[in-house]
N, C-alpha and C positions, 0 to 999 in steps of 0.2 A: 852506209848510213841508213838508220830503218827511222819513217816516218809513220807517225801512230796518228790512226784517220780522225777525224775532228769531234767525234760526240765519243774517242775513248779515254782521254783522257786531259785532264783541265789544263787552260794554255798559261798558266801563271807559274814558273818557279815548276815544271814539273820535275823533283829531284828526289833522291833516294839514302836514307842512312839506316843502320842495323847497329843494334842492343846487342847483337852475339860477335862482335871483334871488327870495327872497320876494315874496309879492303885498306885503305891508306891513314893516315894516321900525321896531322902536321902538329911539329912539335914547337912550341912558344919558347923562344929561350930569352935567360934575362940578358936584357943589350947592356954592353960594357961601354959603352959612350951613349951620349944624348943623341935623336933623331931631330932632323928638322927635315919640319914634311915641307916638301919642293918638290916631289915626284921624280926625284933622281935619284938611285940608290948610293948612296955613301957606303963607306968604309965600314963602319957597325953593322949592317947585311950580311958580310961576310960570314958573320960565328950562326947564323941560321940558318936551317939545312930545309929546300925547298922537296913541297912535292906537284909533281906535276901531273893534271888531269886531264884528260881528253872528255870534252864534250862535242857529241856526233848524235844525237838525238832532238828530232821537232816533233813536237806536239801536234800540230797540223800543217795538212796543204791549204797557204792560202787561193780560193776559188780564181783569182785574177796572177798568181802568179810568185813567185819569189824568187829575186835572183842575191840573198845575203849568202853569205858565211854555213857550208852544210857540217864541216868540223876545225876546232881550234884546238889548240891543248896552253889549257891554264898554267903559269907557275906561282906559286903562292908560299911566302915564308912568313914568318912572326914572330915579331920579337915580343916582352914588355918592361916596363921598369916598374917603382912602387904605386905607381896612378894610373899609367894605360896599357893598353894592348895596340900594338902595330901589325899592319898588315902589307906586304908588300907584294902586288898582283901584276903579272905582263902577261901578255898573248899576243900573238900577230893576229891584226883584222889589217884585211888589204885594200878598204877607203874606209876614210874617216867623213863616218857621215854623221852631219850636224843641220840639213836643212830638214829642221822639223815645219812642216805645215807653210811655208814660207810666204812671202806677199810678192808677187811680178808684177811689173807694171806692162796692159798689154796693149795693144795695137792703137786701140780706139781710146785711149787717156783714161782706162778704168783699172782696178787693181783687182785681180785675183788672187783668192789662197790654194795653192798646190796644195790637193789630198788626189789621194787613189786606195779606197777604202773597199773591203773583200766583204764578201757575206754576212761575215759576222761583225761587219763596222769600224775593221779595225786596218791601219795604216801600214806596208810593208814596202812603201816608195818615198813617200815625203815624210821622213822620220830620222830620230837621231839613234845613237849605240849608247847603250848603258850595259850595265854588268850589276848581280845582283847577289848577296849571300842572306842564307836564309839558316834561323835558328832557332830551335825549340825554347819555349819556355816554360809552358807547362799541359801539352799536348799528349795527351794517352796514345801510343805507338806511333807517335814519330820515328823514334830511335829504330822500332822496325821498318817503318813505311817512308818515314820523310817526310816529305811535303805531297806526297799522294793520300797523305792519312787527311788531309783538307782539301780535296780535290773531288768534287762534285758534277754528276752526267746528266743531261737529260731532265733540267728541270724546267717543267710545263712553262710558258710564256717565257721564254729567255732563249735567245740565238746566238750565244756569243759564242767564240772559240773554248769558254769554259769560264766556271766559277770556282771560289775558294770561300770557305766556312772552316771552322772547325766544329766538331759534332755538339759538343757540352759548353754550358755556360760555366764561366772560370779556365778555359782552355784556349792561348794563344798562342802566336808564333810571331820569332822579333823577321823584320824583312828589311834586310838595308839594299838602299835602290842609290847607283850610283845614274845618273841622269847627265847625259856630258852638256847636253845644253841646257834644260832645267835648274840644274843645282851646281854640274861640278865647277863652272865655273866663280859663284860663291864660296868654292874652297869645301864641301860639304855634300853627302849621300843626304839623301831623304829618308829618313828614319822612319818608317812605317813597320804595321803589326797587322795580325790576321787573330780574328777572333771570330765568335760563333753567328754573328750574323749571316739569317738565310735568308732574307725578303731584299730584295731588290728596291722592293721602295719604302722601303728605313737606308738604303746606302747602296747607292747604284752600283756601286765596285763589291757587293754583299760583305763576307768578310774582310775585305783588304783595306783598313784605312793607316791615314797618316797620326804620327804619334801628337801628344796632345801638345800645341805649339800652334804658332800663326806664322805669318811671313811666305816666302816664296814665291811663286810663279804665278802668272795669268793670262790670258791669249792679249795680243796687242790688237786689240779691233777697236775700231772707233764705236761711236753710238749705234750706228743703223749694219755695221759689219759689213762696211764695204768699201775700207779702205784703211791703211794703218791708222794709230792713235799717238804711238810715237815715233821716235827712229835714235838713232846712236850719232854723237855729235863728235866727227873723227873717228868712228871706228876702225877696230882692223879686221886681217882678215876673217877670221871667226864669229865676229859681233857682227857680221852679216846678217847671222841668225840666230841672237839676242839680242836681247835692250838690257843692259846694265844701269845701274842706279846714278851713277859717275859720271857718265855720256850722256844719259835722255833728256831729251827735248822734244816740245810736241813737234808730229807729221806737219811738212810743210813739203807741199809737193813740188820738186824743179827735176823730176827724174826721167829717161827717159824709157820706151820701149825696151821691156827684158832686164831693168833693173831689180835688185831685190831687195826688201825693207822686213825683218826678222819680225813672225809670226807670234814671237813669245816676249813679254816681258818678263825680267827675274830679277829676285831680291833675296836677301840670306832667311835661309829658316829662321826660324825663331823658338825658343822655348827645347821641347821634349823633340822634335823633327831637327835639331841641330844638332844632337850630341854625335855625330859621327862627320871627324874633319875629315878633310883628302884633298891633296894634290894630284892632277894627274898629266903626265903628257905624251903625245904620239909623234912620233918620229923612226922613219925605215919601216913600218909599215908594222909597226908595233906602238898597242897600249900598255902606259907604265901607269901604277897607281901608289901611291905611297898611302895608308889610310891610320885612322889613328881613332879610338875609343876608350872614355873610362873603363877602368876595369868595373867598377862601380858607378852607376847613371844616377843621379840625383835629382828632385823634381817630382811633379804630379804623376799619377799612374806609373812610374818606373817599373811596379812589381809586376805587373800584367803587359807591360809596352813593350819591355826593354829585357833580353839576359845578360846575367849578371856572374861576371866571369872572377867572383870573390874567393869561394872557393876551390883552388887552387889544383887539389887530389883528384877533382870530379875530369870525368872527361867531354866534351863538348860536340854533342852530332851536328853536324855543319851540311849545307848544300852550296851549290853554284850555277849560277846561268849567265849566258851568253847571247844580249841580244842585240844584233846588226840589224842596224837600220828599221827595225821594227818594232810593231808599237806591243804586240803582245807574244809573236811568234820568238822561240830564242832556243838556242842550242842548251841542252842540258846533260847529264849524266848519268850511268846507270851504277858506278862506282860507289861505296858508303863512305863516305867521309867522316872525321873526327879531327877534336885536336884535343890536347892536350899539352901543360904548361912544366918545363923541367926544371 
């Protein structure tokens, strides 16, 4: 596995496609029965023919440390019918990790948040797995570069493991973020885009925001941040490390030493941030995802937010990334990806 040192290349989505013929090439076929997204593959997966990717590339060494995932190999099929595009994603990751940022209760009756944040501020211990596809929508040499054609070194006052812009205004990229404790349990990726934002402070994340929509997630802290705001009423094992809408009740402390009260609140997207469903689940030491997209997104900003997989003949350059347990480092690939629909 080759690791590329931290100011060479930006730690978001770093992925690669080419205009002169993908190395691989996933093919969309139309499903001859209906899908219900449950994150189990039924019978209709059958007629789709997978291809499988190996992703064995990090962007950086985090300065304190990283013990995730150095390679996985993606498998990924699709179907569609006259409305959506389906997506069906496995990989073995060998823990399922979901304690993002979490609340302990410790010694002396006070609650701390577990982080262990590197250099560049970013979390590679107290964090959750997400998985990530990325797609052009109207970016000048994508198709050759990928998502390094947005991929920024070296800019004065900023320490981060990297940033994302694209160069020209009118020039974006669709980025769908599956989040296991954020979103996927709303049934739902976080539908975000990258556009030409460079200043850091017009948009802390520079190019990378969420599509135009409300709803979702927010840290569970109290007023003064220093002790939960809510907690899950009967949760299970997982809701350890959410607050679901169903369950919440406010923090009411009877816990004791080394207990744990989930660092995030979450609620479903809303608007332009929701058009991307999914089911997903992990069992034998594999992620299954079942996911599901208009062919066609409807709503505010779609043309600059969202690609629109209408027409049919075109072929679609695609990336993917793989990130365990951490907040921006993630296994990627040097492979070119495509799909197209038959």
């Amino acid at each position: 596995m080759k690791k590329i040192g931290i100011l060479s290349v930006a730690a978001v989505f770093a992925l690669t496609t080419s205009a002169f013929g993908a190395d691989q090439t996933l093919t969309s076929t139309k499903a001859g029965s209906p899908i219900s997204l449950d994150g189990v593959a039924e019978k209709a997966w059958d007629a789709a023919k997978a291809i499988t990717v190996t992703v064995d590339e990090l962007p950086y060494e985090p300065s304190n440390g990283y013990k995730g995932m150095e390679s996985t190999k993606v498998n990924i099929k699709s179907l569609y019918d006259d409305k959506n595009v389906y997506f069906l994603i496995t990989y073995k990751d060998p823990t399922k990790s979901l304690a993002r940022f979490p609340w302990v209760k410790q010694a002396d009756g006070s609650w701390k948040k577990l982080k262990s944040k590197d250099s560049t501020g970013h979390d590679n211990t107290y964090y959750e797995d997400k998985f990530a596809m990325f797609w052009d929508i109207s970016t000048k040499g994508f198709e050759e570069d990928g998502c390094m054609i947005a991929c920024h070194l070296d800019e004065p006052g900023d320490t981060s493991a990297g940033r994302k812009y694209t160069e020209s205004a009118g020039e974006t990229i669709d980025m769908w973020h599956a989040k296991y404790v954020r979103s996927m349990p709303m049934g739902m990726f976080d539908d975000q885009f990258v556009d030409n934002t460079n200043d850091p402070k017009k948009n802390k994340n520079w190019g990378r925001k969420g599509d135009t929509g409300k709803g979702g997630y927010k840290n569970n802290d109290n007023a003064d941040k220093s002790a939960p705001a809510f907690m899950n009423l009967n949760g299970t094992e997982d809701e350890m490390y959410y607050v679901i809408p169903s369950k919440r009740v406010p923090f009411v402390d009877t816990f004791k030493e080394g207990d744990v009260i989930p660092g995030i609140s979450i609620a479903p997207m809303q608007g332009g941030r929701a058009d991307i469903l999914s089911r997903n689940n992990y069992a034998n030491g594999m992620w299954t995802m079942e996911v599901m997209r208009a062919l066609k997104t409807e709503g505010e900003n779609t043309e600059t937010q969202d690609v629109q997989f209408t027409d049919k003949a075109k072929s679609f350059p695609f990336g993917i990334a793989v990130f365990d347990n951490s907040q921006i480092n993630h296994l990627y690939h040097t492979e070119t990806l495509e799909m197209k629909f038959k």
